[in-house]
C-alpha positions in Angstrom: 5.7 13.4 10.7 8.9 14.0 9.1 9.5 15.4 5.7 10.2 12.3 3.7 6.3 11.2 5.3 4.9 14.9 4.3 6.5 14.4 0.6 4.8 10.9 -0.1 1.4 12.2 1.2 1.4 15.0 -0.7 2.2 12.6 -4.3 0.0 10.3 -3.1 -2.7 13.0 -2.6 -1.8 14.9 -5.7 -2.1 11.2 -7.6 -5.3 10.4 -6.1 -7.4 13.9 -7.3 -5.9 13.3 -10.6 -7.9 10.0 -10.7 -11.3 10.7 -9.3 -14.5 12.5 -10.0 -14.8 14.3 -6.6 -11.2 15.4 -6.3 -12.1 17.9 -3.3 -13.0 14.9 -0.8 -9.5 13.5 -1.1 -7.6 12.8 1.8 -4.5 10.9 2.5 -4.0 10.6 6.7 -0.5 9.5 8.0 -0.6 6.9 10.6 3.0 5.9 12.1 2.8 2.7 13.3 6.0 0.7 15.1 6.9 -1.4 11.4 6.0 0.7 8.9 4.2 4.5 8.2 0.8 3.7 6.8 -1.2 6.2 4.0 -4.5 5.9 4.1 -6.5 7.2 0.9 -9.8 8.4 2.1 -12.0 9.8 -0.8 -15.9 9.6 -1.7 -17.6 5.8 -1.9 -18.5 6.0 -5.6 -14.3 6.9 -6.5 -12.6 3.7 -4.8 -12.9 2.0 -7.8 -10.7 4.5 -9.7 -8.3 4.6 -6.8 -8.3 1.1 -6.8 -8.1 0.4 -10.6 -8.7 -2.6 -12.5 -8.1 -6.1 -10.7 -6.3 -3.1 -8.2 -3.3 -2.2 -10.9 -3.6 1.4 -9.8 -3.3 0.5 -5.9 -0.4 -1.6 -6.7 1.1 0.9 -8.4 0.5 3.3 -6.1 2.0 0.8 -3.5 5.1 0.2 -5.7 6.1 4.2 -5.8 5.9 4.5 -2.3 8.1 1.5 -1.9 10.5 2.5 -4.3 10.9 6.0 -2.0 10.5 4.3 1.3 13.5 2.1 -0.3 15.7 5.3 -0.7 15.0 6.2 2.9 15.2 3.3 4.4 12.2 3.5 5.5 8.9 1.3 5.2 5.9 2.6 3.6 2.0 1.1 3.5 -0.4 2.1 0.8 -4.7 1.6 2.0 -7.6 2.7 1.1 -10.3 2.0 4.2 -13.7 0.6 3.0 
């Protein structure tokens, strides 16, 4: 993992607690895939929704950032959060 991957996991982490109820079960796992460097957002079942947001406007948002850095690095970033 390089340092521009460790720097969008920590924001997206950081992000994340900010937004839940259970801020301690947050987890964002790197997974570097051949396309693209994929953040998963793991946290507990009953805070997805707040991760997610309304009609997912927080996701997307969340999805947006990490483009806009990926962008700068040229780079490609993917924004999940696993069911």
């Amino acid at each position: 993992m390089n340092r521009d991957d460790a720097r969008m996991q920590a924001a997206l982490g950081q992000i994340a607690r900010a937004l839940v109820a259970h801020p301690d079960q947050v987890e964002v796992r790197v997974v570097d895939g051949r396309r693209a460097t994929r953040f998963e957002i793991r946290c507990a079942p009953e805070d997805r929704g707040q991760v997610i947001g309304k009609e997912g406007m927080t996701i997307r948002s969340l999805r947006i950032l990490s483009a806009i850095s990926a962008h700068r690095h040229h780079r490609r970033f993917e924004v999940e959060v696993p069911g």
